[in-house]
C-alpha positions as MATLAB code, in Angstrom:
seq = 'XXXXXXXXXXXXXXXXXXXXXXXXXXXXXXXXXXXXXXXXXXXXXXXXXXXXXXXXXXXXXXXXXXXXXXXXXXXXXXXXXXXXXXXXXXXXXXXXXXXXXXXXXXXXXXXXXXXXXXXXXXXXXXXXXXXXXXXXXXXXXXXXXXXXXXXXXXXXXXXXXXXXXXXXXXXXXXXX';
ca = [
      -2.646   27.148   63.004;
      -3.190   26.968   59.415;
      -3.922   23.960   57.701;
      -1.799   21.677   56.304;
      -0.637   21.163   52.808;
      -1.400   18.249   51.140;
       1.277   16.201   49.064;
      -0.240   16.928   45.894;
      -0.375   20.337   46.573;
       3.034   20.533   48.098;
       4.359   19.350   44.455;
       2.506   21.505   42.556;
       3.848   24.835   44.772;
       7.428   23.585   44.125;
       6.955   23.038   40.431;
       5.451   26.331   40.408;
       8.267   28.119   41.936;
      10.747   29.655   40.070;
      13.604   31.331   40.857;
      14.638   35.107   39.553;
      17.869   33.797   38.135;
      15.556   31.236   36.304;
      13.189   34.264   34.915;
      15.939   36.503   34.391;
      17.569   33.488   31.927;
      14.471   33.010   30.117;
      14.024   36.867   29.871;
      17.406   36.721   28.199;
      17.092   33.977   25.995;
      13.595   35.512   24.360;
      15.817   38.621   24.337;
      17.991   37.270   22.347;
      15.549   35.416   19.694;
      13.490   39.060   19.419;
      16.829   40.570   18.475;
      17.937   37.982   15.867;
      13.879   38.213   14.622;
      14.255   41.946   14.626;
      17.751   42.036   12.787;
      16.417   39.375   10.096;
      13.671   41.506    9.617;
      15.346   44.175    9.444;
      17.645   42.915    6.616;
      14.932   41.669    4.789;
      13.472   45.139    4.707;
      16.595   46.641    3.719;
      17.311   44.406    0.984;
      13.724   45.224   -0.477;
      14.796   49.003    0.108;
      18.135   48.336   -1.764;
      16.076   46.745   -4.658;
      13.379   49.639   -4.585;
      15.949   52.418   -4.865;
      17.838   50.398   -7.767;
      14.404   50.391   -9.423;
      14.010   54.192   -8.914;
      17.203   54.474  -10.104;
      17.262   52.555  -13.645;
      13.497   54.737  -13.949;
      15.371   57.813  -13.517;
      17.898   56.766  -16.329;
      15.295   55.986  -18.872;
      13.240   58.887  -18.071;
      15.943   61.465  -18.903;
      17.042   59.304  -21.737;
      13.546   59.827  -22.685;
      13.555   63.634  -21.956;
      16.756   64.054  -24.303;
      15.321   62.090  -27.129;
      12.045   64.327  -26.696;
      13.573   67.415  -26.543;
      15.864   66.673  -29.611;
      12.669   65.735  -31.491;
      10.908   68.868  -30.400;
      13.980   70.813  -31.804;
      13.496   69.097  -35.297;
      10.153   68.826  -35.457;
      10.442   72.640  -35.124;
      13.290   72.825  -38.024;
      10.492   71.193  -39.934;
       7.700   73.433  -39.269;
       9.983   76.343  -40.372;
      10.686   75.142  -43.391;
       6.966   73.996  -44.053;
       6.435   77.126  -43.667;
       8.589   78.656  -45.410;
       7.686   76.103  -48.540;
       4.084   76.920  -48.505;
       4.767   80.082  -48.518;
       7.065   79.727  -52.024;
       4.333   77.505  -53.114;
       1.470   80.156  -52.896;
       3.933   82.391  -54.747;
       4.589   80.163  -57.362;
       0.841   79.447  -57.757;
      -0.142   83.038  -58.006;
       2.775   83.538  -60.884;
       1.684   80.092  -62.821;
      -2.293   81.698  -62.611;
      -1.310   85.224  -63.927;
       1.067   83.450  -66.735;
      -1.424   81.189  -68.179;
      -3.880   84.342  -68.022;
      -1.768   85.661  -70.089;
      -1.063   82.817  -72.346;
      -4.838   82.785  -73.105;
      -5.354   86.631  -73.967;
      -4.922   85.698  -77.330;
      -7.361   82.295  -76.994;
     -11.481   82.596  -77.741;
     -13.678   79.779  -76.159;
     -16.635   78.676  -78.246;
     -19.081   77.820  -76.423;
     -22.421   75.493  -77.601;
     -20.251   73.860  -80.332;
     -20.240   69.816  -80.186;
     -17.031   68.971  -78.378;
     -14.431   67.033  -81.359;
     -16.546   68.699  -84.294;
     -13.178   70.501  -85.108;
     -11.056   67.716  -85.731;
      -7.767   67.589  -85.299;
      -7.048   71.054  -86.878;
      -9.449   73.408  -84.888;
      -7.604   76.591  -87.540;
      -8.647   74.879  -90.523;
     -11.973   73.492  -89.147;
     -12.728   77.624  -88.255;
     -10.956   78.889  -91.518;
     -13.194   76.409  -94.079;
     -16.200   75.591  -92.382;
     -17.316   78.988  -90.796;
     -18.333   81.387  -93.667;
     -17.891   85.129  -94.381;
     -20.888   85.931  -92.782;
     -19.667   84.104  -89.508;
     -16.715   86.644  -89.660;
     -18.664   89.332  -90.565;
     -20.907   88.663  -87.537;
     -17.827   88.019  -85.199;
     -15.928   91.169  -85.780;
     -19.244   93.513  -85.911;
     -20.102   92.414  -82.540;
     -16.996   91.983  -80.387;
     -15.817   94.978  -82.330;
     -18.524   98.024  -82.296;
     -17.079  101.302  -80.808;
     -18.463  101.549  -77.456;
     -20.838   98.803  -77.159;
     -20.417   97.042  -74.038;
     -22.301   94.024  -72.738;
     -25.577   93.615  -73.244;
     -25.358   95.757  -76.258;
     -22.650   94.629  -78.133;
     -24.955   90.873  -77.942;
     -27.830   92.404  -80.127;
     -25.987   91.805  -83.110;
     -28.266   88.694  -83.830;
     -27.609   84.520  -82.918;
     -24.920   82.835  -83.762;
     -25.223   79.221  -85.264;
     -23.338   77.047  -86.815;
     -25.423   73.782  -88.107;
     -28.440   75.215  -87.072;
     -26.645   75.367  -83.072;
     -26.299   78.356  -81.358;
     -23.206   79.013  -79.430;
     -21.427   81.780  -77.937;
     -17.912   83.012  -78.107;
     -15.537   84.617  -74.871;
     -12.183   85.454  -74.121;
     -10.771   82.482  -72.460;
      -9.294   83.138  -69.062;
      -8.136   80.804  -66.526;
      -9.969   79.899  -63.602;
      -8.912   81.459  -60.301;
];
């Protein structure tokens, strides 16, 4: 025969039993609290998920605002470079003509170089006419005038001074 229980462990083995109605309640009732955990959760995460895509959303807005306003600057900014262009262009032009029209303004003009600058007054004519003497003219029109003399040659007509200065004379042309 077995042994006999004692009291104290007779209590604890009827404590300790439990009943499958009593497991399958419990089972239930943590059923029940994981569900309503899970669906909190759940709606938690969805609400982020609503506030994520609303996010993605107002980005997507701005960014083709963005595109539009980028592409309508593109299309002006090209509108400018066309006409930049086209303006540089008319520029050069306009250069080239105001270069060959003061060129020819000056075919008439002689530069004197060696000359103290403001020695002429305010009447360079008069200051040429009175103070430069017939030899001076003489000189002038022998050397920038001999028939064929060219260059070097056409210089060997002696110095030319004025107050003991030498200075040269040349057609004045504009600098290109």
């Amino acid at each position: 025969m077995p042994p006999r229980p004692s009291k104290t462990g007779e209590k604890a083995e009827s404590e300790a039993t439990i009943t499958k109605a009593d497991l399958i309640a419990s089972l239930a009732e943590l059923r029940s609290e994981l569900i309503s955990e899970l669906k909190t959760s759940f709606k938690e995460v969805n609400d982020k998920l609503d506030r994520i895509q609303e996010t993605v959303n107002s980005h997507d807005q701005h960014l083709t605002s963005l595109e539009e306003n980028g592409e309508s600057f593109h299309h002006c900014l090209e509108k400018v470079e066309d006409s930049h262009k086209r303006l540089h262009a008319e520029n050069e032009k306009i250069r080239a003509r105001l270069t060959e029209l003061e060129g020819r303004g000056r075919r008439s003009n002689i530069r004197l170089i060696g000359i103290p600058e403001g020695i002429e007054g305010p009447q360079p004519i008069l200051f040429f006419l009175n103070y430069c003497d017939m030899c001076l003219v003489m000189t002038l029109f022998r050397r920038h005038r001999k028939q064929g003399a060219r260059g070097r040659e056409a210089r060997k007509g002696g110095d030319l001074k004025y107050q003991n200065v030498l200075f040269s004379i040349y057609e004045d042309y504009p600098l290109t």
